[in-house]
C-alpha beads as a LAMMPS data file, in Angstrom:
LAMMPS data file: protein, C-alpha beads

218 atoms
217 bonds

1 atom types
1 bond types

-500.0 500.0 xlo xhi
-500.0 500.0 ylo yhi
-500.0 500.0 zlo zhi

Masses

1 110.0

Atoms # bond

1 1 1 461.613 309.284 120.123
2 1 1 462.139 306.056 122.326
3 1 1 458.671 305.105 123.599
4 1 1 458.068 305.983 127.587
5 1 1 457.145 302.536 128.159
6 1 1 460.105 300.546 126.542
7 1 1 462.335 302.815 129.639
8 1 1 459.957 301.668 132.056
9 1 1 460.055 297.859 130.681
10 1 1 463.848 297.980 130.848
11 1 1 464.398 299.844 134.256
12 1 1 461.693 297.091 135.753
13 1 1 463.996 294.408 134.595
14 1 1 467.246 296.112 136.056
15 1 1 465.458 296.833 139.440
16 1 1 464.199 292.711 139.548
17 1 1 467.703 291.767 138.366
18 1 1 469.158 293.822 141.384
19 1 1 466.722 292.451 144.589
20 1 1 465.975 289.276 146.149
21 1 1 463.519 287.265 144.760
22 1 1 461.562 287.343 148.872
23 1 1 461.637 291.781 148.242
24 1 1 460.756 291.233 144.584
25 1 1 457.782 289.004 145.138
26 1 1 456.601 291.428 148.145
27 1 1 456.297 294.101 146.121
28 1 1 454.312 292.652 143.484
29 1 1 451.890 291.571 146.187
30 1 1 451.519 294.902 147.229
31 1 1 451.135 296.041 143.480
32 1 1 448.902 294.135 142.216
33 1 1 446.510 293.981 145.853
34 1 1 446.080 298.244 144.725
35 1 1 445.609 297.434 141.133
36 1 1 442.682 294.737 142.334
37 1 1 441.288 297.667 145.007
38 1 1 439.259 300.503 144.406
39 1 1 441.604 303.171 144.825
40 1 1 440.422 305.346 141.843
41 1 1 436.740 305.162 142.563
42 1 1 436.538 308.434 143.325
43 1 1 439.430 310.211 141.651
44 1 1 438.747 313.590 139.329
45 1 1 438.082 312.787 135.579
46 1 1 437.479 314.080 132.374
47 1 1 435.145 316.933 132.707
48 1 1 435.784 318.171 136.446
49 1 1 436.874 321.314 137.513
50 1 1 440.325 321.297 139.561
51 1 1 439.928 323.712 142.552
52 1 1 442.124 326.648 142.940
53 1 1 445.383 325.476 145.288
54 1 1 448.245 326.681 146.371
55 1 1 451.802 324.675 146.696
56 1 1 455.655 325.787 147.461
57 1 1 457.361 325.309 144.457
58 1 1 461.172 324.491 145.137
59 1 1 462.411 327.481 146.085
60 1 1 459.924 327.800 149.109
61 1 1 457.322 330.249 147.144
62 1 1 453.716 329.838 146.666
63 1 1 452.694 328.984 143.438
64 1 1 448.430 328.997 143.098
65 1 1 447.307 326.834 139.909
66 1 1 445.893 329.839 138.349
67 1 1 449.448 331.376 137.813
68 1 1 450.098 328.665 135.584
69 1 1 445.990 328.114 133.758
70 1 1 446.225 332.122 133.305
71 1 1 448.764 331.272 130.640
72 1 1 447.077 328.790 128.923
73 1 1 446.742 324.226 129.149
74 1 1 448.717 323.007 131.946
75 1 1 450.027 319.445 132.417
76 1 1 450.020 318.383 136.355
77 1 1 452.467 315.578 136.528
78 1 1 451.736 313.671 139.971
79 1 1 454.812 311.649 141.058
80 1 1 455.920 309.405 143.970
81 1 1 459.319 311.276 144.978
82 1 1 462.785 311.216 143.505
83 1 1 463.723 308.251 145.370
84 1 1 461.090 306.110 142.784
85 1 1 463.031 305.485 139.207
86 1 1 459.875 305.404 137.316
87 1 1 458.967 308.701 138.607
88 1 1 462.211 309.522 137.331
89 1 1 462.149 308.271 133.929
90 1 1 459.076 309.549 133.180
91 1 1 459.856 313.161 134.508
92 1 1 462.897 313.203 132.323
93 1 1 460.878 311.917 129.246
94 1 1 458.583 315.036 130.288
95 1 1 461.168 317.518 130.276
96 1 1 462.361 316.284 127.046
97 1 1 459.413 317.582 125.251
98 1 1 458.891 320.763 127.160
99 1 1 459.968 322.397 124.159
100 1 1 456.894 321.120 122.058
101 1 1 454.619 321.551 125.110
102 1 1 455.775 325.526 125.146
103 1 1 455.069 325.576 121.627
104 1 1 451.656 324.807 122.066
105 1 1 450.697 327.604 124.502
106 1 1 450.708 324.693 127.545
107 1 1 452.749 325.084 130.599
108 1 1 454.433 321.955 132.889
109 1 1 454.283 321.592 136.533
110 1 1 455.106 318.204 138.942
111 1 1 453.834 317.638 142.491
112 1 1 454.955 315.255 144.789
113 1 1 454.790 315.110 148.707
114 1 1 458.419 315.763 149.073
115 1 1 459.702 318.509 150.967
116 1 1 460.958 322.016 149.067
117 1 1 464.294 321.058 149.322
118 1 1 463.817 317.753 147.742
119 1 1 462.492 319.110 144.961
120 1 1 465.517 321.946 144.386
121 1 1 467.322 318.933 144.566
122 1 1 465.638 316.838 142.838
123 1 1 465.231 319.628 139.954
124 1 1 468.499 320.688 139.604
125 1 1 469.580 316.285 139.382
126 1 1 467.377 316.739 136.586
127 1 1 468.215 320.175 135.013
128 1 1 464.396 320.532 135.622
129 1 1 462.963 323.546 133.001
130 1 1 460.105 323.813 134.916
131 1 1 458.404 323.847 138.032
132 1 1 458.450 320.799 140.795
133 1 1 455.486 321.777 143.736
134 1 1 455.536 320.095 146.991
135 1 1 451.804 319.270 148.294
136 1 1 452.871 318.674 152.216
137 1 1 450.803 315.607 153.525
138 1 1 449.495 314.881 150.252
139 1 1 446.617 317.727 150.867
140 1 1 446.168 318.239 147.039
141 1 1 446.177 314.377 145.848
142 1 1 444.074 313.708 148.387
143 1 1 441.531 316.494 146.512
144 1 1 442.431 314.707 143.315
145 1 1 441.229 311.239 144.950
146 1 1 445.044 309.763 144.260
147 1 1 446.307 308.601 146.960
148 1 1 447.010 305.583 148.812
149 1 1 448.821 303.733 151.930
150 1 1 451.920 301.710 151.626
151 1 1 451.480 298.086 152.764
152 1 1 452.339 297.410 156.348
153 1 1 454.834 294.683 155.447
154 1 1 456.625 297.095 152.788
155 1 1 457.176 299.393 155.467
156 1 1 460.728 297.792 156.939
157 1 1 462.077 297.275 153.343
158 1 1 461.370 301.165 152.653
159 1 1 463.114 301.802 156.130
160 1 1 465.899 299.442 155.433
161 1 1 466.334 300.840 151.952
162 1 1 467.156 304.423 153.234
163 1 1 463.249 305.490 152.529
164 1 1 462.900 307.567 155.884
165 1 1 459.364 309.638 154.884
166 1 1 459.749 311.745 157.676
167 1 1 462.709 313.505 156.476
168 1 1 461.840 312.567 152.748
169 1 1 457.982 313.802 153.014
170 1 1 457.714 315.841 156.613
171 1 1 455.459 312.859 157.744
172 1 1 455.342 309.657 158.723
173 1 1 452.217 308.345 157.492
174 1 1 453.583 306.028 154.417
175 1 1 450.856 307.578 152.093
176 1 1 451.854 308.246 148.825
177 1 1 450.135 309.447 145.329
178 1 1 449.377 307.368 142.663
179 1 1 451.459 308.127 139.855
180 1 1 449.015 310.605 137.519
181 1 1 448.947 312.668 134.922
182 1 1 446.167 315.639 133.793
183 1 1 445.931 318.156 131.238
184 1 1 443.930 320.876 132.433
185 1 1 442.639 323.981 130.307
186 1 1 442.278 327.903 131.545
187 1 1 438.743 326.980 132.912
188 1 1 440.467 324.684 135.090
189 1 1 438.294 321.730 133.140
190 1 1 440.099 318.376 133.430
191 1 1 440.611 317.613 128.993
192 1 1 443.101 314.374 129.790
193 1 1 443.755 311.829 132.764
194 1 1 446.012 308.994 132.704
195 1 1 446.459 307.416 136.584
196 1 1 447.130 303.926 137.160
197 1 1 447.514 302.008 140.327
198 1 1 450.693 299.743 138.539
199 1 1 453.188 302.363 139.246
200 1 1 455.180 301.313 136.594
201 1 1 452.998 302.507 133.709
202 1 1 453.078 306.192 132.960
203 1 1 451.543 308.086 129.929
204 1 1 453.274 308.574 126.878
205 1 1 454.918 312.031 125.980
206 1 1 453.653 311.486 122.377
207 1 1 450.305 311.425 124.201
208 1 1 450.187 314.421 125.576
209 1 1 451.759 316.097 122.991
210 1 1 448.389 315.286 120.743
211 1 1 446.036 316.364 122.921
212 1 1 447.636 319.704 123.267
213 1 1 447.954 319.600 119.350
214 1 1 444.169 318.499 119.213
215 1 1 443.191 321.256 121.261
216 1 1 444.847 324.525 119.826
217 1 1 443.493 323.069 115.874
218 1 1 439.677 324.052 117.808

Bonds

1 1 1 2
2 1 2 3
3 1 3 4
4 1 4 5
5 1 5 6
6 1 6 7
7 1 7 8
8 1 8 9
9 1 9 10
10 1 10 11
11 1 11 12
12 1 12 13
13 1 13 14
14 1 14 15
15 1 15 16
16 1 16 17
17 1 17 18
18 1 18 19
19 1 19 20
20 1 20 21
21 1 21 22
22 1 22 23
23 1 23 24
24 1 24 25
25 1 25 26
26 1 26 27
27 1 27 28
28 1 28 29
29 1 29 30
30 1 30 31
31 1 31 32
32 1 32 33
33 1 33 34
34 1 34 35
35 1 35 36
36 1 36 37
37 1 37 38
38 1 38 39
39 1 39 40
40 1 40 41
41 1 41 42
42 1 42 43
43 1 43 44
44 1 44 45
45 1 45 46
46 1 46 47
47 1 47 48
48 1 48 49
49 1 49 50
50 1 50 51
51 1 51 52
52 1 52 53
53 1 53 54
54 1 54 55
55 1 55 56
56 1 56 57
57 1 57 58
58 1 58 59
59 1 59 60
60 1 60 61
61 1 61 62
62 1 62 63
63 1 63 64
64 1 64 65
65 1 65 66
66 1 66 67
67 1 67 68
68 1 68 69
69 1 69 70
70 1 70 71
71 1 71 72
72 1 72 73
73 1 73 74
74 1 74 75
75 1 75 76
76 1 76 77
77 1 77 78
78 1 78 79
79 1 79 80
80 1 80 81
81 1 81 82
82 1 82 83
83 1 83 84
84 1 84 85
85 1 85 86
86 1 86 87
87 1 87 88
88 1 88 89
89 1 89 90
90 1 90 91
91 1 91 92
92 1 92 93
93 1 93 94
94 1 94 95
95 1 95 96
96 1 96 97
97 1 97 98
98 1 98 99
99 1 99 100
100 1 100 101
101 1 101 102
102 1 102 103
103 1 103 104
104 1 104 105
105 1 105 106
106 1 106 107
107 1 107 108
108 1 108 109
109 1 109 110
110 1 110 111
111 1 111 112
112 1 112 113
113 1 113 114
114 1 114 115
115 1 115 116
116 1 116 117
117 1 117 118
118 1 118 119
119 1 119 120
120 1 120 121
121 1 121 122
122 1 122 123
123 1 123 124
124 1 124 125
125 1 125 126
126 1 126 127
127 1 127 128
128 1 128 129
129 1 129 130
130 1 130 131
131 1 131 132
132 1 132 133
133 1 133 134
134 1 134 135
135 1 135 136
136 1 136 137
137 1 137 138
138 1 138 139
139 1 139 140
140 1 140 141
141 1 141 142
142 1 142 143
143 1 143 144
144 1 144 145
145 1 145 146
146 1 146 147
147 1 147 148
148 1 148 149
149 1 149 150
150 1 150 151
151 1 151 152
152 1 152 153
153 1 153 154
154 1 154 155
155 1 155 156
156 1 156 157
157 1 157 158
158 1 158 159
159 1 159 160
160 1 160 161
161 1 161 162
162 1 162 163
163 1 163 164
164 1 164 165
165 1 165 166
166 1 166 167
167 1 167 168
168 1 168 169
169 1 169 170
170 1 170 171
171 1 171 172
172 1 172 173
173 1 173 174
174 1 174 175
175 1 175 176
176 1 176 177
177 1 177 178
178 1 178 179
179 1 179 180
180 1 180 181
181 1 181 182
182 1 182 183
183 1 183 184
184 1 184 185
185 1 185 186
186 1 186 187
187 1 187 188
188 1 188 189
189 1 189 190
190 1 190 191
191 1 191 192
192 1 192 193
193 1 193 194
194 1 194 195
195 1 195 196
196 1 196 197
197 1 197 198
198 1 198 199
199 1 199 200
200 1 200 201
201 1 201 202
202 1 202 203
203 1 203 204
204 1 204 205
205 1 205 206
206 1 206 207
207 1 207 208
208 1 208 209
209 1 209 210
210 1 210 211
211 1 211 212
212 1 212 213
213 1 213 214
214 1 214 215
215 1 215 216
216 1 216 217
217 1 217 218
């Protein structure tokens, strides 16, 4: 299995290869100002209970976090949009061991601040085996402590780029989750976080996949 981060090490040299070195150099700024700030301070760790929520999954129905911790670990994936290709890459590498996640009694779910039909869409692009939530306004990674506000002067690149949040999100506010990812047990008990504000690093499959392991061997 290739690892996670050698896809994210070659799609960050594609993406520099393919912008101006002015775009390029603003978006570093604005990366590395919210990997110097304190954006995590209060996020949920290890060891905190997740309150019960409720999110449309992409069909439009309500899915509540118990349906899926009433069956056992779950995995919450927390993911910019489609539009971002490390969100992509890494969802991909996710479905790709959803086989080995079933096998250990765990379940798989993604949430983003897209809109319903993004998700469909973005599921289907995917051939998705699982279920992609929509958490309007960022309500639930706000609970989580996740989120954060694009830079003012990344705004007109995003606009430029085709990145219209209003239609993308339902809202214009240019907030966005930090790319996360917890394992979560059937007491709703936080066992695993991995959230960093460097968008580009993402937590390893293989990672996952141990803790799970680690967990039904108790």
């Amino acid at each position: 299995m290739t690892l996670l981060r050698n896809k994210l090490n070659d799609a960050i040299k594609k993406s520099a290869e393919n912008m101006s070195p002015e775009i390029r150099n603003l978006l570093d700024q604005a990366k590395q100002e919210l990997i110097n700030s304190d954006v995590l301070k209060g996020s949920l760790n290890i060891g905190d209970i997740v309150q019960e929520f409720t999110l449309l999954n992409q069909n439009g129905a309500e899915k509540k976090l118990s349906d899926y911790t009433n069956q056992g670990l779950v995995i919450i994936s927390f993911y910019r949009g489609s539009w971002c290709p490390y969100c992509n890459i890494e969802i991909q590498a996710l479905q790709e061991i959803l086989p080995q996640i079933k096998s250990n009694n765990a379940s798989l779910i993604a949430i983003s601040p897209q809109l319903p039909d993004g998700s469909l869409s973005f599921k289907e692009k995917n051939n998705l085996e699982f279920d992609v939530l929509s958490d309007l306004n960022n309500k639930i990674a706000h609970e989580f402590g996740l989120v954060f506000s694009i830079a003012d002067y990344l705004k007109p690149i995003y606009i430029k780029n085709g990145l219209d949040f209003s239609k993308i999100n339902g809202d214009d506010s240019f907030i966005l989750p930090i790319p996360a990812t917890y394992i979560i047990n059937e007491n709703m008990q936080i066992l695993y976080k991995f959230a960093d504000p460097d968008y580009t690093k993402r937590s390893e499959p293989g990672d996952i996949l141990q803790i799970l392991q680690a967990h039904n061997k108790k």
